[in-house]
Each structure stands twice: as structure tokens, then as C-alpha cells.
C-alpha positions as CSV (number, residue, x, y, z in Angstrom):
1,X,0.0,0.0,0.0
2,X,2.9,2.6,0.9
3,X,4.6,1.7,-2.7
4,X,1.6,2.7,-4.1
5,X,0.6,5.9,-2.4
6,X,4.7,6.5,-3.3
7,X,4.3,6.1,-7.0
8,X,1.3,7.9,-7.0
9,X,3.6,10.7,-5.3
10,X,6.2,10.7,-7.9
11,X,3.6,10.7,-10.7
12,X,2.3,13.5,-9.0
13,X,5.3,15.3,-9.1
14,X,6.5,14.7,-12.4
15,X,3.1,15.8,-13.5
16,X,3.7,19.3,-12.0
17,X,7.2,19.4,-13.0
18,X,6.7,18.7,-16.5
19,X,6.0,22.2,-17.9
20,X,9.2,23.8,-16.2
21,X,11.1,20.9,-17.6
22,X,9.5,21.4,-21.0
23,X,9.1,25.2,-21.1
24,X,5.9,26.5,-19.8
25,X,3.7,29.2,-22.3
26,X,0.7,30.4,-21.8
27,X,-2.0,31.5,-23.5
28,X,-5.7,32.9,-23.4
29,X,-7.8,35.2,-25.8
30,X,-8.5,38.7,-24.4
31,X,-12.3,40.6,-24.3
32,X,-11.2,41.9,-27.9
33,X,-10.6,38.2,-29.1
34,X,-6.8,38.1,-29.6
35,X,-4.8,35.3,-28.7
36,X,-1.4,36.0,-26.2
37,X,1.5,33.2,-25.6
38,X,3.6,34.1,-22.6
39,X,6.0,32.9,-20.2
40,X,3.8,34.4,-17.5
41,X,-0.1,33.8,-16.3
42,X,-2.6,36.6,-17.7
43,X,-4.3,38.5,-15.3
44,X,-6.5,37.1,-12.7
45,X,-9.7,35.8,-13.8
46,X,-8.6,34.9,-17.6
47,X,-8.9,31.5,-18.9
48,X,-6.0,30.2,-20.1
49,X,-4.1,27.0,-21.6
50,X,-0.8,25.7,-20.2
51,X,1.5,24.6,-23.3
52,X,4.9,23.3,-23.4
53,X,7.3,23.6,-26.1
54,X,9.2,20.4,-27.3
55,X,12.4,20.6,-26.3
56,X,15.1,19.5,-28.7
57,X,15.9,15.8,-27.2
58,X,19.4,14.9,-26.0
59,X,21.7,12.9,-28.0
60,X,22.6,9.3,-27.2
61,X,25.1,6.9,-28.9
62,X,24.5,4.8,-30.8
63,X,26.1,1.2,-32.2
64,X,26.9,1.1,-35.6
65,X,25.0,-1.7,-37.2
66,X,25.7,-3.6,-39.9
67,X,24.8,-1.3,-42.6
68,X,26.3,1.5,-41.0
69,X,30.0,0.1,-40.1
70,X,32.0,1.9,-37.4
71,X,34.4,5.2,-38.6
72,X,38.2,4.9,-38.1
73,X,39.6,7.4,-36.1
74,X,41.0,10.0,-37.9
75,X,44.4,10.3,-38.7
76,X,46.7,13.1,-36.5
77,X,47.5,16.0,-38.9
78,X,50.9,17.8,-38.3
79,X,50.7,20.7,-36.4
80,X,52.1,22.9,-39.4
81,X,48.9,21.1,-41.8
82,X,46.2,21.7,-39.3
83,X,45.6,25.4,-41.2
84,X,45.7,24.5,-44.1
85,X,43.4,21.7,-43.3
86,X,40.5,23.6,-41.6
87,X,40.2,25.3,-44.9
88,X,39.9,22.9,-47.2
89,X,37.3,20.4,-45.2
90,X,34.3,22.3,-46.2
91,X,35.9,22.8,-50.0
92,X,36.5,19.4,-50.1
93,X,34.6,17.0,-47.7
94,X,31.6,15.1,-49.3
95,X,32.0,16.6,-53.0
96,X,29.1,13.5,-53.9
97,X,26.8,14.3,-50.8
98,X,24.3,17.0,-50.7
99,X,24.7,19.4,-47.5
100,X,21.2,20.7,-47.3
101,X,19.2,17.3,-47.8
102,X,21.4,16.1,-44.7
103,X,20.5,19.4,-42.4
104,X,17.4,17.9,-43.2
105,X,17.5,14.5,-42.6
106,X,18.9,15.6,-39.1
107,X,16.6,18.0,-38.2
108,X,13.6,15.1,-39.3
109,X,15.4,12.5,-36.6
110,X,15.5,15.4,-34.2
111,X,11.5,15.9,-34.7
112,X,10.7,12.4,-34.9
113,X,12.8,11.6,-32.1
114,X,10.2,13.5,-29.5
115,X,7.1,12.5,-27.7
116,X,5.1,15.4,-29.5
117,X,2.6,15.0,-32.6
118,X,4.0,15.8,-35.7
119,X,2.7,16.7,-38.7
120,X,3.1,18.6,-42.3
121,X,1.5,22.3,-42.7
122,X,-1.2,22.5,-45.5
123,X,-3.3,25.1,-47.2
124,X,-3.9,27.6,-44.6
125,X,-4.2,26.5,-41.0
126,X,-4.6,23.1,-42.3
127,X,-2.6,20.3,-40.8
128,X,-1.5,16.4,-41.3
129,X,-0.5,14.9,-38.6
130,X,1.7,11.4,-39.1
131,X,0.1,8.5,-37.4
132,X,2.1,6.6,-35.0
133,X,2.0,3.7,-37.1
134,X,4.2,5.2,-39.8
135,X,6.6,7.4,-37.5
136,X,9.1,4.2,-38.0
137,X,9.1,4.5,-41.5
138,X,9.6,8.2,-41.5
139,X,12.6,7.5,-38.7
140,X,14.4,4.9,-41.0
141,X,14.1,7.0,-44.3
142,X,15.5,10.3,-42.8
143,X,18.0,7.9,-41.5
144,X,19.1,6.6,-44.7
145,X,19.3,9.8,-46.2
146,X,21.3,11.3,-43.1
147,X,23.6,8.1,-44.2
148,X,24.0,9.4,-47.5
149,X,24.4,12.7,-47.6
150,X,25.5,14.1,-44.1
151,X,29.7,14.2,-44.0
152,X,32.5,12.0,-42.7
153,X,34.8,14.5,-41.8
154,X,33.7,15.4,-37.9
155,X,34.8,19.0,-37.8
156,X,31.8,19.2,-41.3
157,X,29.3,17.2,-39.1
158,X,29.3,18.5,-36.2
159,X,28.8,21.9,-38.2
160,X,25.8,20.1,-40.1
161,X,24.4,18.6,-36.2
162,X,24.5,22.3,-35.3
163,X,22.7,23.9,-38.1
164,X,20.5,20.8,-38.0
165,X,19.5,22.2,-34.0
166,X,19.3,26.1,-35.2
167,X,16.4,24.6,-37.9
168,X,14.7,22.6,-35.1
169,X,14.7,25.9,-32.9
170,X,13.7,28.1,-35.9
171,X,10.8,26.2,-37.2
172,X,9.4,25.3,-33.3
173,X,6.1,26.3,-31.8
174,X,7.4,29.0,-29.9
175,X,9.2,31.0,-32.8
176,X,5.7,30.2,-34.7
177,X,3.7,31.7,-32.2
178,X,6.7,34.2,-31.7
179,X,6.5,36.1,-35.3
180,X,2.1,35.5,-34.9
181,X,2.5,37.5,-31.7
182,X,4.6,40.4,-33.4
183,X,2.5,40.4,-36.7
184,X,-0.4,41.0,-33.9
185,X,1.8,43.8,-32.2
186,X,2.0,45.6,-35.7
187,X,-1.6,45.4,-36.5
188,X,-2.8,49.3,-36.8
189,X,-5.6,48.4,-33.9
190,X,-2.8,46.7,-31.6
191,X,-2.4,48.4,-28.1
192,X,1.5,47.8,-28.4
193,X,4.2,50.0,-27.7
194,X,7.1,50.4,-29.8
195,X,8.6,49.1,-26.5
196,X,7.0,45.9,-27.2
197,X,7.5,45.3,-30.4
198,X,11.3,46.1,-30.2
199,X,11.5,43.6,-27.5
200,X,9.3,40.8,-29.7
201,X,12.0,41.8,-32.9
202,X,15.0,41.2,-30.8
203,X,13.3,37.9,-29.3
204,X,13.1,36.5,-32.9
205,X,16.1,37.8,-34.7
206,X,18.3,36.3,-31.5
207,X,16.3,33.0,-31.3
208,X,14.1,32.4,-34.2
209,X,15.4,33.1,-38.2
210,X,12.8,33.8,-40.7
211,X,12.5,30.0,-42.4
212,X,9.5,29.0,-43.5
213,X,8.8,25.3,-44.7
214,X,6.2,23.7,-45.7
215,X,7.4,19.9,-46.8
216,X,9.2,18.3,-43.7
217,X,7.4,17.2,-40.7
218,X,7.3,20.1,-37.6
219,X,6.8,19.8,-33.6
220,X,3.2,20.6,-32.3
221,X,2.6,21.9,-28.9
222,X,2.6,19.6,-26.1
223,X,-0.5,20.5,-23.8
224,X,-0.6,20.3,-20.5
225,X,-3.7,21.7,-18.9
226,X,-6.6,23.4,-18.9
227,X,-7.9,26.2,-16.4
């Protein structure tokens, strides 16, 4: 009986901690019908929706398998090469492989990769959400064409994992709702200050490029609650 009134505990908590681990925004619609996202509750009294944003997940190792066999170590360069060398890997590494379909095989695993939904933007607010059932096959062809086109020199991938993370950050639901919220700052019958929308331009030009796509598959909110 104590286990259990234990586990319940720890669900409990988890439960509660989940937005701060996540990143907590809310949102409500004000008397004049405009939605807000914050990182703050609205005033006292509003209803409003407790989101979290999908977090980028960690990465883990992995084995190589059989179709992917392990990488030698690279060789030491002499210490009077190692210039001349950083140069020439982005001239020269992967002349066959094509650098933007592997930021985007990388950024699909990291999307894939999550607990969220997922899902494909369509003709206006319209949305397709992959099912569970085919989230496998969507993992194992991004894989294959990570295989193919991302590079073998490290100093080139670990450029390409970077970028890869900068896209996942970009095209999240918090940039999304981040350029909505300043379009919504700008409208003529917004109550903004120039305060405020100086603050929301330096939010996205820090945090979220302007990228817009609409053929790979993006992170949807993760709710949390209701009040």
C-alpha cells in the first residue's frame, strides 16, 4: 500500500514538473478576441491554456549496425597542416553528398525523435499529422538519407548537427507563435508600444530566423492543462 501511495507521489510530481522541464507558455484570448502566448499567467480571472514547447531531445550513442560500419579514427595532422586543413574540409569533404538534404534528414530525426505530434503544414491552417504507425518508416528513411548525404569528416558534421538544431529551434512552436504574436503587435488596432514590439524583434532575430517550410514534418505543442 505505501509503494503505491509512493508512486502515485512521484507521478504527482512529475506531473507538476513537466512544464518547467518542458518550457511553460501560456496562453488565453483577451475581451477583444486576440490570442497572447507568454511565459507568465494573464491577469487574474482569464482563462487560459498551459503549453509546453518540445524541447530538442538529447543525444545518445549509438552502435553502428551492420549497414552502417564503425568510422576509423581519424588520422593526426601535423601541427604545421592543421591550417591549411581547416580550410579545405568544407571545400572538399563530401563533393558526392548533398549538405542541405542532410540538415534535413537531421533536423527530421530530431522531430521524430520527440514524444510530440507531428505533422506537415497545408493550405492555410490546415494540418497532417503522421500517425504513430508510420513514424518508424519516417525514422528509418530520414536515417538513410542522413547516411548518404550528411559528411564523414567530424569538424563538417558536427557543423551540419548544429545547423540541423538552429532549424529545429527556428521552425518550433514557440518561434511560430513568436512572429504571430509580433504580426499581432503591428496590426494598426494593436495596443503595443514600440517598447514591445522592439523587445518581440529582438526575441526573434536572437532565437528564431525567418525560415518558413512547408514539406518536412514540424513539432506541435505539447499540452498540458486546462484552467
Amino acid at each position: 500500500m505505501r509503494q503505491a501511495r509512493d508512486r502515485w507521489a512521484l507521478t504527482f510530481a512529475a506531473i507538476l514538473l513537466l512544464p518547467l522541464l518542458l518550457g511553460t507558455t501560456y496562453k488565453w484570448v483577451d475581451p477583444q478576441g486576440q490570442v497572447h502566448f507568454s511565459d507568465s499567467p494573464p491577469p487574474a480571472g482569464t482563462a487560459y491554456e498551459v503549453v509546453a514547447t518540445p524541447r530538442s531531445p538529447s543525444a545518445t550513442p549509438t552502435a553502428p549496425s551492420a549497414s552502417q560500419p564503425a568510422r576509423a579514427a581519424p588520422e593526426a595532422v601535423p601541427a604545421g597542416a592543421a591550417a591549411s586543413s581547416s580550410h579545405s574540409v568544407a571545400a572538399t569533404a563530401g563533393a558526392s553528398r548533398d549538405d542541405a538534404r542532410c540538415i534535413d534528414a537531421l533536423f527530421q530525426l530530431e522531430v521524430l525523435a520527440g514524444d510530440w505530434n507531428v505533422y506537415k503544414p497545408g493550405p492555410g491552417n490546415d494540418r497532417t499529422y503522421l500517425n504513430d504507425r508510420d513514424r518508424p518508416a519516417e525514422v528509418a528513411r530520414s536515417s538513410g538519407e542522413r547516411d548518404a548525404n550528411c559528411s564523414d569528416e567530424p569538424e563538417v558534421l558536427a557543423s551540419q548537427k548544429q545547423r540541423a538544431k538552429d532549424l529545429f529551434e527556428a521552425l518550433s512552436p514557440r518561434c511560430r507563435e513568436a512572429r504571430e504574436k509580433l504580426q499581432n503587435l503591428q496590426r494598426p488596432t494593436a495596443h503595443g508600444t514600440p517598447s514591445d514590439i522592439e523587445r518581440q524583434q529582438s526575441y526573434i532575430a536572437a532565437h528564431c530566423p525567418d525560415v518558413s517550410r512547408d514539406d518536412v514534418w514540424l513539432a506541435d505543442w505539447i499540452w498540458v492543462r486546462r484552467r
